[in-house]
C-alpha positions in Angstrom: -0.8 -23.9 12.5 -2.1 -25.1 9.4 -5.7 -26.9 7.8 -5.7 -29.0 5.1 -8.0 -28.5 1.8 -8.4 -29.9 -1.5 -7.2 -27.9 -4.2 -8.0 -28.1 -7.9 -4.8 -28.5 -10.1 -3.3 -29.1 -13.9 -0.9 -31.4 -13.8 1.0 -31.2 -17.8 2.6 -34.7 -19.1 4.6 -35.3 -22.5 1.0 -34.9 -24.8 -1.6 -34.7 -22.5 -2.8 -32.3 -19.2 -4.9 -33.6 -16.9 -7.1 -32.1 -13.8 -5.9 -33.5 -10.5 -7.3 -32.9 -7.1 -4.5 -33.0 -4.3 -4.1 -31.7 -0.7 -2.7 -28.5 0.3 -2.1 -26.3 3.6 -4.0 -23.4 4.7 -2.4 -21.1 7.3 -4.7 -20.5 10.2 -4.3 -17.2 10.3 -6.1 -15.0 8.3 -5.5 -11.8 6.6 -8.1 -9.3 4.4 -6.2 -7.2 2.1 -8.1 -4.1 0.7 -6.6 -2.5 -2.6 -4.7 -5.7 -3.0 -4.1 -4.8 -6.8 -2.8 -1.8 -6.2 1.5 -1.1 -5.4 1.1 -1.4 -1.6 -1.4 -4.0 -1.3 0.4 -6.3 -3.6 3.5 -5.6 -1.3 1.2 -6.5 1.5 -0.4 -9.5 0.1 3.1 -10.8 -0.6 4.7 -10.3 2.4 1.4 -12.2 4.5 1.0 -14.5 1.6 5.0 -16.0 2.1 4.9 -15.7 6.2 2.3 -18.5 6.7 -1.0 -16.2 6.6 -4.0 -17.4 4.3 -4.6 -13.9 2.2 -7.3 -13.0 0.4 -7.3 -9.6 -1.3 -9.5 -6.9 -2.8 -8.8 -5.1 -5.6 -10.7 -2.7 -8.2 -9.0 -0.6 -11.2 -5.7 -3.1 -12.0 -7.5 -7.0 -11.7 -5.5 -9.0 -13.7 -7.0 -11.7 -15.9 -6.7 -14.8 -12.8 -8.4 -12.6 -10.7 -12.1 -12.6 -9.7 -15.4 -10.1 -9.7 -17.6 -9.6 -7.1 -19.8 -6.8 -6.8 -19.9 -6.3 -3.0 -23.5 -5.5 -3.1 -24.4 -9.0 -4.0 -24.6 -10.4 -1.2 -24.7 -14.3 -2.3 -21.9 -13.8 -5.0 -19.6 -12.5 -2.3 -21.2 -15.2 0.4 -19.9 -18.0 -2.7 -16.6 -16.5 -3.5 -15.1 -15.9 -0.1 -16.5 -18.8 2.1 -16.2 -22.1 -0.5 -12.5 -20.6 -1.6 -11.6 -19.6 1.5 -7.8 -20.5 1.7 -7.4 -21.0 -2.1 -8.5 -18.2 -3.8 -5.7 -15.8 -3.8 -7.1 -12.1 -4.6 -10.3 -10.8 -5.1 -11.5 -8.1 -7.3 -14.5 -6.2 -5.9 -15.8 -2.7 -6.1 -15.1 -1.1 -3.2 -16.4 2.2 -4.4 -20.1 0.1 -4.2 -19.0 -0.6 -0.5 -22.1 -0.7 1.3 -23.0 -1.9 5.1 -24.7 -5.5 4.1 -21.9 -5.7 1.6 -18.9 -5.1 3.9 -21.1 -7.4 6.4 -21.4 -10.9 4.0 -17.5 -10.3 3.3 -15.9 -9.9 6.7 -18.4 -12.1 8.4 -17.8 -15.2 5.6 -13.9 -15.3 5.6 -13.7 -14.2 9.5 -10.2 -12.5 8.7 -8.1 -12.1 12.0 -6.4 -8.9 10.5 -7.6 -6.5 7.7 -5.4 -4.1 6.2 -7.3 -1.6 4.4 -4.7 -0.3 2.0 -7.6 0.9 -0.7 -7.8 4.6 -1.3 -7.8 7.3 -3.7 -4.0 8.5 -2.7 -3.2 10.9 -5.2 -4.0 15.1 -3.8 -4.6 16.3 -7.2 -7.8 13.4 -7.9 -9.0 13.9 -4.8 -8.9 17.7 -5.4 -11.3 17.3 -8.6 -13.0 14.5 -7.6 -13.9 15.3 -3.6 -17.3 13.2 -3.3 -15.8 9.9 -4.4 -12.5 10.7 -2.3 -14.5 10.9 0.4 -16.8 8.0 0.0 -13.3 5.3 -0.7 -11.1 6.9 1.6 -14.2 8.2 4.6 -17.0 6.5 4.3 -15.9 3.0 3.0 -13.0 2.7 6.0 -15.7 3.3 8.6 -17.9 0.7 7.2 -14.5 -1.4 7.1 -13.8 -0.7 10.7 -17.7 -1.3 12.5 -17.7 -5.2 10.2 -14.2 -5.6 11.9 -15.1 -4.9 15.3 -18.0 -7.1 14.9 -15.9 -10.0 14.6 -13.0 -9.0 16.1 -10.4 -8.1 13.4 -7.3 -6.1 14.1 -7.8 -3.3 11.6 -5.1 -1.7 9.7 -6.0 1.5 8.3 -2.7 2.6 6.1 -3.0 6.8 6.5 -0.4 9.8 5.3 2.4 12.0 6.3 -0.5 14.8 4.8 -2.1 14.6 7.7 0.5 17.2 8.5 1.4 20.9 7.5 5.3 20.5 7.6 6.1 23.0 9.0 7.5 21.9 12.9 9.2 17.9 11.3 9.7 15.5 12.6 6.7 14.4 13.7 5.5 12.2 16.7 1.9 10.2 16.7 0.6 13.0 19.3 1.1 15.9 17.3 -1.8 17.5 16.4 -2.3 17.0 11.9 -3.3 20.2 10.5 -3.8 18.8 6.3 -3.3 21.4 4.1 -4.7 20.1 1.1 -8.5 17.8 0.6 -6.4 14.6 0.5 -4.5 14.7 3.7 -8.3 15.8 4.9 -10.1 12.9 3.7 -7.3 10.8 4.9 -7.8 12.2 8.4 -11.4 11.6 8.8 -11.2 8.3 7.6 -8.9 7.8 10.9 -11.3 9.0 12.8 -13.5 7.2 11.5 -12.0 3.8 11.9 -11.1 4.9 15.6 -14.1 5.8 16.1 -15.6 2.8 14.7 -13.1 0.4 16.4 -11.2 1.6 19.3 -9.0 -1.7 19.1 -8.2 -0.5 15.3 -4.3 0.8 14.4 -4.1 4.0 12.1 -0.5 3.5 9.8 1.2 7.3 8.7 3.3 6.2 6.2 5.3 8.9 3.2 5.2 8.9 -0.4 6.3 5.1 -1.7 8.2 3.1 -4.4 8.7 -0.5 -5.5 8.1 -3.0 -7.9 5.5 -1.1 -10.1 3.6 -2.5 -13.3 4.1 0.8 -14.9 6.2 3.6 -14.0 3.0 6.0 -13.2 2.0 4.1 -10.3 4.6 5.4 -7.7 5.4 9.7 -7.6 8.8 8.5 -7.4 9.3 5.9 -10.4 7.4 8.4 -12.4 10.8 10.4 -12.8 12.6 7.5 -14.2 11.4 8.4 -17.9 13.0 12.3 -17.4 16.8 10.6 -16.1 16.7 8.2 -18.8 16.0 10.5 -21.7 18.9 13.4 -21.1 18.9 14.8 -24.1 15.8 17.0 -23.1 16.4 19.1 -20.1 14.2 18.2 -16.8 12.8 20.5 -14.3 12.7 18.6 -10.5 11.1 20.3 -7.5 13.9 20.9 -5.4 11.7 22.5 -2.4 9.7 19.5 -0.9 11.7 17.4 1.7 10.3 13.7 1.0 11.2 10.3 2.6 10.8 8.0 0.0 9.7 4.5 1.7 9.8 1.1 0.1 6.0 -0.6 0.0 8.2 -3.8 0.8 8.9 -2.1 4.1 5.5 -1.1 4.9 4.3 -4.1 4.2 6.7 -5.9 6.5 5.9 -3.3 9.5 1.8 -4.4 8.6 2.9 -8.3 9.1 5.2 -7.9 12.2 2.5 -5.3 13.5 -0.2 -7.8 13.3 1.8 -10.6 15.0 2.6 -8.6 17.6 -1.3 -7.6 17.7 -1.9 -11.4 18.1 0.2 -11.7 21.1 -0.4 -8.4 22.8 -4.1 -6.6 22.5 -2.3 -3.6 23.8 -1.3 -3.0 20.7 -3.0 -0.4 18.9 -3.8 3.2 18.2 -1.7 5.5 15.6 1.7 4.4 14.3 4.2 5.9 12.1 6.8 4.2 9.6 9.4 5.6 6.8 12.2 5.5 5.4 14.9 7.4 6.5 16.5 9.3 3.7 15.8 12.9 3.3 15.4 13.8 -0.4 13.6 16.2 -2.7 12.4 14.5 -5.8 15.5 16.5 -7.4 17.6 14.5 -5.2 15.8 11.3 -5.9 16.2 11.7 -9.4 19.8 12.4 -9.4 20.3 9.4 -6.6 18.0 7.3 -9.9 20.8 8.1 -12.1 23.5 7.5 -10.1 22.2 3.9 -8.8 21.7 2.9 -13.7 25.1 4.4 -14.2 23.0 7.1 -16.1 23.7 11.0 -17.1 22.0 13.9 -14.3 23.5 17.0 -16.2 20.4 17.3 -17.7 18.3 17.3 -14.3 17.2 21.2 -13.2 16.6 21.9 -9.5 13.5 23.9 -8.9 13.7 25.6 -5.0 10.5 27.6 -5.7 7.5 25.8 -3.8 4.6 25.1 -6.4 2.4 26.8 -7.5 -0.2 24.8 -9.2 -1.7 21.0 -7.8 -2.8 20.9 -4.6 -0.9 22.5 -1.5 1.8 20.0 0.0 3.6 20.1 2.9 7.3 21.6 2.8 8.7 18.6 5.4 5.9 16.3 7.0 9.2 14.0 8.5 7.2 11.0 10.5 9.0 9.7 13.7 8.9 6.4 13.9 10.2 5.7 17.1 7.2 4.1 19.0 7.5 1.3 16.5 11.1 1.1 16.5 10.4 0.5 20.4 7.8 -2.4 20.2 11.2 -3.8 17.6 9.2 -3.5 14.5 10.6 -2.2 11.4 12.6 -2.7 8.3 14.4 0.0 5.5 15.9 -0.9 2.5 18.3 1.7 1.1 17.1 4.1 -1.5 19.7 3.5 -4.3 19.4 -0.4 -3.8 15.3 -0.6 -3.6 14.9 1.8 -6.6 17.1 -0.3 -8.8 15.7 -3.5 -8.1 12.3 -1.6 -8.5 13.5 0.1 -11.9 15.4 -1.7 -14.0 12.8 -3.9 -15.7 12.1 0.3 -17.1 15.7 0.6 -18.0 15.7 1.8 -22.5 19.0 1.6 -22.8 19.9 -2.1 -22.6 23.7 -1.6 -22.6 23.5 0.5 -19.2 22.3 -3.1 -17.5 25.8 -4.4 -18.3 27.3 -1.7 -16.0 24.5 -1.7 -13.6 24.7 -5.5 -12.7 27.8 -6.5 -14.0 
């Protein structure tokens, strides 16, 4: 199903542009996509955005020039820039760490979204570790405000969660199992589940492991951060060989979001805690050396490390999620490792004469 809407356009001819006004479609459905700038939620967007769904996105550290600013707690600004664009605008920059009630209220209420994936948080242990108030305000306090607004108009909420909700030490892991975090991340990650359940019992919670993908810059993923170290082998590398990871393509999880919420839409059964991941065992050792191996590129220089760290925050040894509940209700979708890093990577790659080998 689709609306019709006049859009603003620049049409360019030999000399001269001009400003034209012509029709387009809008999707019927609608989706609200928190932390829309960030390397899931720009997966997410996608993936809604070329399925027939009218997205509009959030973002807040990474807004690009074409995107907009709305302070949340402006009430009217956010009133303006989600109900007259509705359907054209594509992503929004706002502040969600300014999330308040009356805030969250003007935005959901104005673009009445029939899903919100809340993919915003503050992800990384080691932040959250030095920074624990505004971990918990993102990642607690702004999902349950998220949650009530959604309820209130009756949104299918998405809350995207963590394997670190777990203490790896009895993988793999069903939805039942009891979490037990070991470090503030995978804490404030599991309140902010409770809160949105608690908040919304028609709400889904989405586990997912650590993810890769199409990154603007190589520090944006724990996995493409290696890349640098493989590429430069003439300086030896020291790779944690203890932690069992599942590395997980964000175009995955954002596909399981999409076919998730269309099953949501046909079946309000359909909720509760979930888990999705890939489904190749690695340490980040093994990651790296499966990097090199997918550019053509040395691993000599790579150095396993079995002993478990000892600075950071704690991680778990193996927090394996099983994913079979979703796998039942046939959702899913895994792209091999060595394939989704190099399509992910090589835009990265220094050495231009390895591309010859690597796609030739």
């Amino acid at each position: 199903m689709v609306g019709r809407e006049k859009e603003l356009r620049i049409r360019f001819a030999p000399g001269r542009c001009e400003l034209v006004e012509e029709d387009v479609d809008i999707p019927s459905r609608r989706v609200l996509i928190t932390g829309a700038t960030g390397l899931l939620g720009r997966a997410v967007f996608k993936e809604f955005r070329e399925n027939n769904w009218n997205a509009v996105g959030c973002g807040y550290r990474r807004a690009q020039p074409r995107f907009e600013q709305v302070n949340l707690l402006d009430s009217i600004a956010v009133h303006d820039i989600i109900h007259d664009f509705q359907g054209i605008i594509t992503t929004v920059r706002v502040q969600l760490q300014s999330l308040d009630h009356v805030g969250c209220l003007k935005l959901v209420f104005n673009f009445q979204p029939h899903v919100i994936v809340h993919c915003a948080a503050e992800r990384r242990p080691d932040v959250v570790e030095s920074q624990p108030d505004a971990a918990s305000q993102l990642n607690v306090a702004a999902s349950a405000n998220l949650a009530k607004e959604a309820a209130g108009v009756g949104a299918f909420l998405i809350y995207i969660s963590t394997d670190y909700v777990f203490d790896g030490t009895n993988p793999p892991y069903k939805e039942t199992d009891a979490p037990n975090p070991l470090n503030l991340y995978g804490k404030t990650k599991l309140e902010g589940e409770k809160a949105v359940l608690e908040n919304n019992e028609g709400a889904a919670v989405l586990r997912i492991p650590v993810l890769y993908g199409e990154v603007e810059r190589l520090e944006e993923s724990a996995v493409t951060v290696m890349f640098d170290k493989v590429q430069f082998s003439n300086k030896s590398a020291n790779m944690d060989h203890w932690q069992q990871r599942f590395p997980t393509n964000v175009k995955d999880v954002a596909a399981v979001c999409r076919q998730l919420a269309e099953k949501r839409m046909m079946d309000p059964s359909v909720k509760g805690t979930f888990h999705w991941s890939g489904n190749e065992q690695m340490t980040k050792y093994e990651m790296a050396c499966a990097i090199a191996d997918a550019f053509n590129l040395p691993s000599s220089h790579l150095r396993p490390i079995t002993d478990s760290p000892v600075v950071g925050a704690l991680r778990p040894r193996n927090a394996q999620l099983d994913c079979s509940k979703l796998e039942m209700l046939g959702i899913g979708q895994r792209t091999p490792f060595r394939a989704g890093i190099k399509e992910s990577l090589w835009p990265f790659l220094v050495d231009k004469r390895w591309r010859q080998t690597v796609f030739h």
